[in-house]
Each structure stands twice: as C-alpha cells, then as structure tokens.
C-alpha positions as MATLAB code, in Angstrom:
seq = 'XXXXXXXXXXXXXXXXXXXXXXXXXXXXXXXXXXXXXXXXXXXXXXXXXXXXXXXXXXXXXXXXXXXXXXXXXXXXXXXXXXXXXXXXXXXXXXXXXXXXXXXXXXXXXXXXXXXXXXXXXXXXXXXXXXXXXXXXXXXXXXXXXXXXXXXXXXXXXXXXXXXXXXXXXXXXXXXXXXXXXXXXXXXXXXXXXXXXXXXXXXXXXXXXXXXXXXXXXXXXXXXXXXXXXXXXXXXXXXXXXXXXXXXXXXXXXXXXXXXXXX';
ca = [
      47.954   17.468   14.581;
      48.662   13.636   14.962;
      48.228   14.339   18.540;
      44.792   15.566   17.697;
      43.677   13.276   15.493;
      44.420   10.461   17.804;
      42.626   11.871   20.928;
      39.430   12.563   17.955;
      39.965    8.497   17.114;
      40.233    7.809   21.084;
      36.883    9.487   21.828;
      35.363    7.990   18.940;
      36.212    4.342   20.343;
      35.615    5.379   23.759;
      32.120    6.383   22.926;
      30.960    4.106   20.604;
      29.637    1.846   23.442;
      28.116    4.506   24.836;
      25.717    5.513   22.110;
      25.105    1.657   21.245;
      23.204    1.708   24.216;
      21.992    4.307   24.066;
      18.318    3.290   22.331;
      18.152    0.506   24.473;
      18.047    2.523   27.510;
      16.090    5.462   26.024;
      13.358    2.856   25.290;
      13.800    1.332   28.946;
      13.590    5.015   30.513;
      10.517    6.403   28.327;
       8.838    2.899   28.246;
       8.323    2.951   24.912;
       9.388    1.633   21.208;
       8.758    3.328   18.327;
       8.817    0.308   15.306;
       8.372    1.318   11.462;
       5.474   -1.571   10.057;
       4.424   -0.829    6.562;
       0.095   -0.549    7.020;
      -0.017   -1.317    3.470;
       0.822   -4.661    2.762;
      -1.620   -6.716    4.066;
      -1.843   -9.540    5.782;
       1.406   -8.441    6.933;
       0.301   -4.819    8.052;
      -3.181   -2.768    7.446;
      -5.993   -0.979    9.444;
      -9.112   -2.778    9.657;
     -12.043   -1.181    9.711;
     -12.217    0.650   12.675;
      -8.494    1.815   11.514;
      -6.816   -0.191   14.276;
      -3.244   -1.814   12.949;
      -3.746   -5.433   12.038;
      -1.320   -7.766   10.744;
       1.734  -10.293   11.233;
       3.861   -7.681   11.473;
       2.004   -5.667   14.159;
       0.835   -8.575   16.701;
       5.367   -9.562   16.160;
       5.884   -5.708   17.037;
       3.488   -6.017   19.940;
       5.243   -9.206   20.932;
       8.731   -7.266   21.171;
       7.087   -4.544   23.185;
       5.572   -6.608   25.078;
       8.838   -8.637   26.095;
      10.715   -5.515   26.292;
       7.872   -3.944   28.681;
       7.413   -0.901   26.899;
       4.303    0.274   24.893;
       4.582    0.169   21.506;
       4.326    2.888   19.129;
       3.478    2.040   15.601;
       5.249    4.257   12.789;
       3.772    3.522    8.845;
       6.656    3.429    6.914;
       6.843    1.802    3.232;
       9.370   -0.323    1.406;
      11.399    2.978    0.485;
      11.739    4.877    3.586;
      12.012    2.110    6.163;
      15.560    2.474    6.197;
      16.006    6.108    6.329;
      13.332    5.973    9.469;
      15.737    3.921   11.266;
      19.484    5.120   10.278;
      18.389    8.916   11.317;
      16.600    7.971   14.405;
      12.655    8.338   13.617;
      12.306    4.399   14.893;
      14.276    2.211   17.130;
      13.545   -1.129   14.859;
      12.050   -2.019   11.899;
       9.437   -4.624   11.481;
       7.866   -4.293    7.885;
       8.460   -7.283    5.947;
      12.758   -6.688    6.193;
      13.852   -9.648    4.185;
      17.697  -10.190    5.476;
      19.977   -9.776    3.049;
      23.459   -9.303    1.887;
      23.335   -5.762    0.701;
      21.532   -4.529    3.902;
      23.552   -5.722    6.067;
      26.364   -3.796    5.141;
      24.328   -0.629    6.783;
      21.985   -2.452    9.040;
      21.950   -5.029   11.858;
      19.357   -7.775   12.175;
      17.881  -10.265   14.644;
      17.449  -13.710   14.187;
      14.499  -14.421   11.987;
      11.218  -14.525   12.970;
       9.327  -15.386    9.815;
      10.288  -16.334    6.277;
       8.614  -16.580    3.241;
       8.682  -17.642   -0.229;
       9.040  -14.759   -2.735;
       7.173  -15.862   -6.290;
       6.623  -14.098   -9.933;
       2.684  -15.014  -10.476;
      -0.032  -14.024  -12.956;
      -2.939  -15.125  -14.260;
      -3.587  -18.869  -15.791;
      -3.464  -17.669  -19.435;
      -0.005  -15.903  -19.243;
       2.538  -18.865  -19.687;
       5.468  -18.458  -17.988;
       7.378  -20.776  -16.001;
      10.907  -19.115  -15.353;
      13.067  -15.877  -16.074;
      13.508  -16.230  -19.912;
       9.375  -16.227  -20.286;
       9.609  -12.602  -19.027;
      11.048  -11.049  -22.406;
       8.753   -8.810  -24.235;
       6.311   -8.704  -20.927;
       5.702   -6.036  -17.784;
       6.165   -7.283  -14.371;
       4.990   -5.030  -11.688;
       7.721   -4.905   -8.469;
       7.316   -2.879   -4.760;
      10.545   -0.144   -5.485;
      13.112   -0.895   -3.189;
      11.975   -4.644   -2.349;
      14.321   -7.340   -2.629;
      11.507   -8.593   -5.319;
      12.987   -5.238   -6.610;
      16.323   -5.971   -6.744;
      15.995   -9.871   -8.440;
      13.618   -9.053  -10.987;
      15.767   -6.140  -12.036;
      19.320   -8.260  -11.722;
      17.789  -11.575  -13.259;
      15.140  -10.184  -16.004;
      16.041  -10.886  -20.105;
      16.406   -7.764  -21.868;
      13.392   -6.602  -23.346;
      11.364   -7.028  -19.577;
       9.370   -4.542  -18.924;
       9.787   -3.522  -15.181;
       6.871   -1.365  -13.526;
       7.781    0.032   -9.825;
       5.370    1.589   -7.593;
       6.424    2.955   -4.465;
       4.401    0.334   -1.731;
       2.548   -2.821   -1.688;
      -1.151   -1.104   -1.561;
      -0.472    0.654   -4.959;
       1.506   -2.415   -6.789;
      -1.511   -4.095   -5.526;
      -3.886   -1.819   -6.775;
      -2.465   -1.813  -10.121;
      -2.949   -5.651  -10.255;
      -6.491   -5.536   -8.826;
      -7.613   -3.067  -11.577;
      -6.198   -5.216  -14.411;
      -4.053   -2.950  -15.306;
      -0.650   -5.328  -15.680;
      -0.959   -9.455  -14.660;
       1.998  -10.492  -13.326;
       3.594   -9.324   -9.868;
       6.751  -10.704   -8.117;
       5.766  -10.550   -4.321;
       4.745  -13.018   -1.387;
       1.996  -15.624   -1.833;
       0.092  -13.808    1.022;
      -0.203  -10.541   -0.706;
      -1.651  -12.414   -3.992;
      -3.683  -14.785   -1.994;
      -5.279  -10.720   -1.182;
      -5.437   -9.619   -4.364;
      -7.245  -13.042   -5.570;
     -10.043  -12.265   -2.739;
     -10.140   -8.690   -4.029;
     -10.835   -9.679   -7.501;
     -11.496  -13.621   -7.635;
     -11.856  -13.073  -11.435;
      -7.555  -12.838  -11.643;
      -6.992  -15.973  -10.955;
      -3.381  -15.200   -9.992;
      -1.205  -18.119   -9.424;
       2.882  -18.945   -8.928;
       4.602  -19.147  -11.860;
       7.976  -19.882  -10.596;
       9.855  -19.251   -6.932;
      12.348  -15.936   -7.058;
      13.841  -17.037   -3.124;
      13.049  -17.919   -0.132;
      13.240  -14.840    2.404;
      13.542  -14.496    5.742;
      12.464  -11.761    8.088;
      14.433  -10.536   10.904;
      13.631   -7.189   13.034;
      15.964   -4.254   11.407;
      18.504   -2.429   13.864;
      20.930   -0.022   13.662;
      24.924   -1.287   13.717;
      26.556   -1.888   16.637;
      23.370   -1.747   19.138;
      24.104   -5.061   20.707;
      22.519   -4.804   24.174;
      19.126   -4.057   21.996;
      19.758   -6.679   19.823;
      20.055   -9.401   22.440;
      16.980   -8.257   23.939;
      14.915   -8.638   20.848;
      16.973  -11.937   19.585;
      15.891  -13.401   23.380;
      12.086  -12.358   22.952;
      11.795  -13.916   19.348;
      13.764  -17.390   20.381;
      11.537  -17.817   23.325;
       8.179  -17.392   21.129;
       9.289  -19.023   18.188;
       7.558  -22.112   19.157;
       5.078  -20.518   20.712;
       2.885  -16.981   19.636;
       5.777  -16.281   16.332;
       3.968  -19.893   15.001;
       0.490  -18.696   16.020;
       0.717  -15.676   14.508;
       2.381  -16.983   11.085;
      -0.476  -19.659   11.139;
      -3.525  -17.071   11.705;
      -1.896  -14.937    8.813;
      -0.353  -16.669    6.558;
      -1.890  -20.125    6.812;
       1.450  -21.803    7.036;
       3.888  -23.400    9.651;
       6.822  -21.312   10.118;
       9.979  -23.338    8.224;
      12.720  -25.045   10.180;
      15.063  -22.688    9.252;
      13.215  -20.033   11.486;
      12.878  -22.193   14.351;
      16.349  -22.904   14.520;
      16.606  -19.037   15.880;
      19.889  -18.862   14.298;
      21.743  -15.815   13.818;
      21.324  -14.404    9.981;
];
C-alpha cells in the first residue's frame, strides 16, 4: 500500500508540469483563447449598438490575443461565475475587472497588473456620509461576489443595510431607477450611471481601496503566465495607457507601470 501510494504521489509530481502547460499549448495549437469579460459593466465591458464587445476589458483581451497570436474568443461571464469559468476549464484567463487580492490568490494565479482603480462608496449630494460609521441605519447596494462585496460586508456598522445583486448592469439598474442612492463600485461605472440619469448627481463619498487588475489564471500555469506577464509589460507604456485613457479618462498609476509581480 505505501508502495502504491508513493508511485500515485510520483505520477502526481511527474505530471503536474505536464498539465501546466497544457493550456498554453492547447491555445498555441487551436490558435485561439477563450477569456471570460463581464459585458455588463460598462466602460469596462458592454455591446454597443450593433452588439459588438466594447470596453477596457475587451480591447486588453484583444491585446493578449493579439500578442499571443491567437484569435480571441470572448466568453460573458459576471462577478459570480468568473471563477468557476476558469477553475473547470470553460476559459483559459479571466479578464473582467479581477481585482488581485489576498483571498483569491489562494485558488487563483495572476499576472502583473494591467490597470488599477480606485474603489469608492458614492451617492447622491443630499445623503451625508463621509466614512463607514455614516452607513448605520442606511442600504448600500454591492455587485455579489465583488471585492466591493467583501469590504462593505467586513467594514459596515451594524444596522447597514446591504443590497446584492448578482452583476454590475442590475446593481446599476437599481441605482438608475432610484430605487436605493448609494453604491460602492468604481468611479467609471458611476460616472455611467450619472450620464444615464444626470438628475442623481452621484458623487464619492469616501475611498473603500485602491484595486488593481491583473489577468486571472489557473495555479501553477507558468509558461502561460509569462506569456501574458511579457505582453502586458511591453504595452504598459504604450496601448494598456491608451486604452485606460480612452475609457476611463485617467493615466494609469505608477504602481501599474512598474509591471511588478502582485
């Protein structure tokens, strides 16, 4: 039996190389990536309207394909089932707004950054509130499964009202239609919601973090990894800024351009 289970552990470690390459070279022999973008969450993904993908997200996915060689195949995921997508094997990466964090990394791999952005509680003029304590006895709307998610529930007072929705499009909705006024989320997708219904008003009440985004891998797939980290280094100056400008209206932070390892 120990003779069994140490030929079991052998294979195991003898293999494990093996399959990390493996999406790197399936991608390389069917020239083509499959990347999860949420086409929700505008500017960072939509369809425009002639329903072709638009977004910071989707030129940064065409970027990788493009570096890689490959065409690239676009697969809508939101916040909640980005992960799942990737760990069984529906998509090879993840680009869809994947703050790096902590807590994901202990089941996913990243790439360097290639955007970052400031994640902010805002609401209308008239609602005064300038930091976690002014939340008691009021609802905040959150994206489930968001790192917005995650703060708001770990830092609210008791007696916070937290409202989830399951993507950006319907926390956004819910916002547009005045049916809560406050949302913790990125500046871009208020600066939307404030075009969508100038009458809101929505501004930042207070910063939650600053985020930043890196492509989402699975563990252990190195020789992908280095690909991708390569492509977004050698852009990062370059289209990554463009694209971050025309989107978001902002230079991309120093932090980013340092292409430094999460």
């Amino acid at each position: 039996m120990k003779r069994l289970m140490a030929c079991v552990a052998l294979v195991g470690i003898l293999t494990a190389p093996a399959m990390a390459a493996d999406t790197l070279e399936k991608i390389q022999s069917a020239k083509k990536i499959v990347i999860a973008v949420d086409l929700g969450a505008a500017p960072f993904g939509s369809y425009d309207n002639s329903m072709k993908e638009v977004g910071s997200d989707v030129e940064t996915a065409r970027l990788i394909a493009q570096g890689l060689g490959v065409e690239l195949q676009i697969a809508p995921v939101t916040s909640t089932n980005r992960i799942p997508f990737l760990l069984t094997g529906k998509v090879d990466a993840v680009i869809s707004q994947f703050g790096i964090t902590d807590e994901r990394k202990k089941v996913v791999a990243y790439s360097v950054p290639y955007a970052s952005v400031p994640v902010i509680v805002a609401g209308p003029p008239d609602v005064a509130v300038k930091d976690w304590a002014d939340l008691a006895g009021k609802s905040i709307v959150v994206t489930r499964g968001t790192n917005n998610d995650l703060d708001v529930t770990k830092k609210s007072p008791t007696g916070t009202s937290i409202v989830r929705y399951d993507d950006d499009a319907t926390s956004m909705t819910a916002i547009v239609s005045g049916q809560y006024n406050l949302f913790a989320t990125s500046p871009a997708l208020i600066n939307t919601i404030n075009v969508k219904n100038p009458a809101l008003k929505l501004e930042r009440k207070f910063v939650i973090r600053n985020l930043p985004f890196g492509v989402g891998l699975r563990k252990d797939e190195s020789a992908l990894k280095g690909k991708i980290d390569q492509i977004i280094r050698d852009n990062l100056k370059g289209k990554l800024s463009e694209i971050y400008m025309t989107f978001h209206k902002e230079q991309l932070p120093d932090s980013v351009l340092a292409g430094n390892d999460p």
